[in-house]
N, C-alpha and C positions, 0 to 999 in steps of 0.2 A: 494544559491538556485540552481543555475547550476555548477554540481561541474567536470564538462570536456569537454572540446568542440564538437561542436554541429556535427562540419562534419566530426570525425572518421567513424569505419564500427563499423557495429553490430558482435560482437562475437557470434555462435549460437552451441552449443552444440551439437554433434550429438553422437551415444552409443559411439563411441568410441576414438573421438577426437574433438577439436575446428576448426570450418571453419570460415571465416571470408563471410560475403554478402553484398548488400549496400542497403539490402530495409531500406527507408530514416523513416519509419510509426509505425517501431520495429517489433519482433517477439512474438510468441507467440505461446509454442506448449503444449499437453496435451498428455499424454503416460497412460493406465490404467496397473496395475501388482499385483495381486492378489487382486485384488477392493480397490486401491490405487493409485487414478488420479493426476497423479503428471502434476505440472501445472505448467509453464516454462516460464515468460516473459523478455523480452530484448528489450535493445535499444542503442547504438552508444554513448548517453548522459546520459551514469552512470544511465542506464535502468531508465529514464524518460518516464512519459507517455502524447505519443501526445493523440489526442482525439478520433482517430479512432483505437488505441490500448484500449483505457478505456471501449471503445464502444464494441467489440471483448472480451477484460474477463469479463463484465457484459454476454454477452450472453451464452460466456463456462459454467458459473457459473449456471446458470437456466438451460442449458442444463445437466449437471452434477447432478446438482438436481434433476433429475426423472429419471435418469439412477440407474437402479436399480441392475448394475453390477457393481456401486462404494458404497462403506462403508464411505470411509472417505475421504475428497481431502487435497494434501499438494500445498500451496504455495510457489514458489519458484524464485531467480532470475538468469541469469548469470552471470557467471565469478567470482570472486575471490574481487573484491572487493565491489565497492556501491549494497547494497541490490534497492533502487531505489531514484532516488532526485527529484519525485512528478511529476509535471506538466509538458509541453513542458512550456522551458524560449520562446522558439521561437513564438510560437499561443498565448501567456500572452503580448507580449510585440505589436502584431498587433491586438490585441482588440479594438475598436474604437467604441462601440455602445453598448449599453444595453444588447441587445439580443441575439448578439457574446458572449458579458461578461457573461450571466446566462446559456448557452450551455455550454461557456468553463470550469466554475465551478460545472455543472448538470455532469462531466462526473465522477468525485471519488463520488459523492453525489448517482450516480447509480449503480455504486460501491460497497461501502459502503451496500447500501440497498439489492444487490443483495447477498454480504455475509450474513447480520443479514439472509435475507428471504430463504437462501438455507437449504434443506431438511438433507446435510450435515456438520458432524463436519467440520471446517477448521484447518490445522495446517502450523502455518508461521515457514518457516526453513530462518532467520534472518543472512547473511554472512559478512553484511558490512555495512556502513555509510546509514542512511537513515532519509531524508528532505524532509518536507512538506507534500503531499499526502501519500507519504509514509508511514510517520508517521502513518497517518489513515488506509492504509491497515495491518499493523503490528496490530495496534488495534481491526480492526475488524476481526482477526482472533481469534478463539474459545479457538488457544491455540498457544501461541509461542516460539521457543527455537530459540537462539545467539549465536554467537561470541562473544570473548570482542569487534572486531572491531566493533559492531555494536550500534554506537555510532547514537544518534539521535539529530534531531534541527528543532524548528518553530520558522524560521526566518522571517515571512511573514509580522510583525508589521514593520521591516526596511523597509520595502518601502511602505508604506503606506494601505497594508492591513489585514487582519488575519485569521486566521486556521479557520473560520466560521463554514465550511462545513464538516471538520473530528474531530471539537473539541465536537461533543457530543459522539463519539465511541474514543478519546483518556481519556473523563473527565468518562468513562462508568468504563475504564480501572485502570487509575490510581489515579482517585479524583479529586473536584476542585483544591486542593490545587498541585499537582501535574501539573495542565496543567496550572492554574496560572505560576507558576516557569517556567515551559517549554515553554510557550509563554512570557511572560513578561520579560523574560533575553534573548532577543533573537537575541544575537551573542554567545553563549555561547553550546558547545554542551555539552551533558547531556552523560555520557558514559553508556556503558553497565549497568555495576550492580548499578545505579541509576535507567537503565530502570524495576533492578528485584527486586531491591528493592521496587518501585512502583508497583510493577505487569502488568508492559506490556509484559515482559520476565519471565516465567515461570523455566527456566535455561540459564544459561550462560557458554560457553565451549571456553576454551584457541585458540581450531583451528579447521580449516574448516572439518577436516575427523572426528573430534569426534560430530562435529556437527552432519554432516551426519549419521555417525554411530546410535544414540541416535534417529535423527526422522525417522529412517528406525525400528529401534524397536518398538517404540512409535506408528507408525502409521501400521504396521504388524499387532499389538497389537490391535489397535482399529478395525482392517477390521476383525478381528476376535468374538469380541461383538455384541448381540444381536443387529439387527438393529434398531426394534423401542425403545428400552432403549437408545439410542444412538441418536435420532431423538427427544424424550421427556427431554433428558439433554438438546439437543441444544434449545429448544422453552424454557425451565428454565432460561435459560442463558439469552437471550434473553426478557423475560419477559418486559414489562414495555417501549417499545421500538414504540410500533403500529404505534405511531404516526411520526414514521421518514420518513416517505416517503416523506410526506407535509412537516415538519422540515428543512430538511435538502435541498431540492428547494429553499426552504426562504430563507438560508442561504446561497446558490450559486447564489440568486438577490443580496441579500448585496452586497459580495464580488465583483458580476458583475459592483454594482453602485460604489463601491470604488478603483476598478482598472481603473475608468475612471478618478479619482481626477485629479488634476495639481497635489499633491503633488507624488502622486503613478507614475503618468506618465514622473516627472523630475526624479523621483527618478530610476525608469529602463532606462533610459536614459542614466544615471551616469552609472549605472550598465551593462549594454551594452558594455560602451566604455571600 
């Protein structure tokens, strides 16, 4: 679930080299180039998201959304290896009450809602290992290209809870049967072309520059398409979903009432140490 510890520095990309900085809350920046809003998140812990990061790209996203100098947005994370490893281990492990617990899982659940509701396509540019929330934001992108490293895992039954709140945008993506396997084996990571073979990955590329290479065409490509054809594919896409606003809250009470278990609570415990 945490796959590097918690008190390195954030890597933050700038045009034309890596800086290092130590805001502890991640980064998050958005650059537009040719109506192609490229959207940049980071964090110190294998770009995890605390919750005032989740809080911060549900808003980019809605504002992006009526900006009518972007066509299409790419999401994206830094550095070279994890694409993202979901939630802060740190804000999961001091949850102690209900309504701590339904905040802290409302924040990919807004997420989540604020890609299906955006006015634009999304495309996930996918570089590395990605657990738990993660999982969901790769899903809820319109369209997503890989790595082979970009191996995935919902590990979240080992300690006593489950993918609740992004398993209806991963079961939207790859099937029941599909997110059965990938939650119910859950020490077990699922590799790339398992993810394209289910269709969470659209393509899968040997290394990071053909990666980029491939969604710098792909999304050039779409910022050049009519924009309401482009608007009427995503609400297609989307169909049948209305109801996830309410869904998926439900579903971040669950989880808030199961991370308060004994056995969830021995269980990060263990995991901690």
């Amino acid at each position: 679930m945490k796959l590097s510890s918690l008190k390195s520095v954030i890597l933050v990309k700038t045009d034309s080299e890596q800086m290092t900085t130590t805001r502890p809350n991640g980064s998050l920046y958005t650059r537009i180039e040719n109506k192609v809003a490229i959207v940049e998140f980071g964090h110190p812990a294998s770009n995890s998201f605390p919750s005032e990061l989740l809080g911060r790209l549900e808003k980019e996203l809605y504002k992006l959304s009526d900006n009518d100098e972007v066509a299409v947005i790419l999401l994206k994370s830094e550095g070279e290896r994890a694409f993202c490893a979901g939630a802060s281990f740190d804000e999961l492990i001091a949850i102690d009450n209900l309504e701590d617990g339904k905040a802290f899982f409302s924040g990919f659940a807004n997420v989540i809602n604020a890609m299906r509701k955006c006015n634009k396509l999304i495309v996930g540019s996918v570089q590395g290992k990605t657990v738990g929330g993660g999982v969901g934001l790769v899903a809820a992108c319109d369209y997503a290209l890989a790595t082979e490293a970009a191996s995935i895992k919902l590990s979240e039954l080992t300690i006593g809870i489950g993918p609740f709140v992004i398993a209806p945008a991963v079961e939207r993506k790859i099937g029941v049967a599909g997110l059965a396997d990938l939650t119910i084996d859950a020490k077990s990571w699922k590799n790339a072309y398992w993810g394209k073979e289910k269709g969470l990955y659209a393509r899968v590329f040997e290394t990071i520059s053909e990666l980029e290479k491939e969604v710098e065409i792909l999304t050039e490509n779409l910022a050049t398409y009519n924009p309401e054809a482009l608007l009427e594919m995503k609400k297609a896409l989307w169909k049948g979903t209305e109801h996830w606003d309410t869904l998926l809250i439900e579903r971040a009470e669950t989880s808030g009432k199961l991370v308060l278990s004994e056995f969830t609570k021995n269980a990060l415990a263990k995991f901690k140490k």
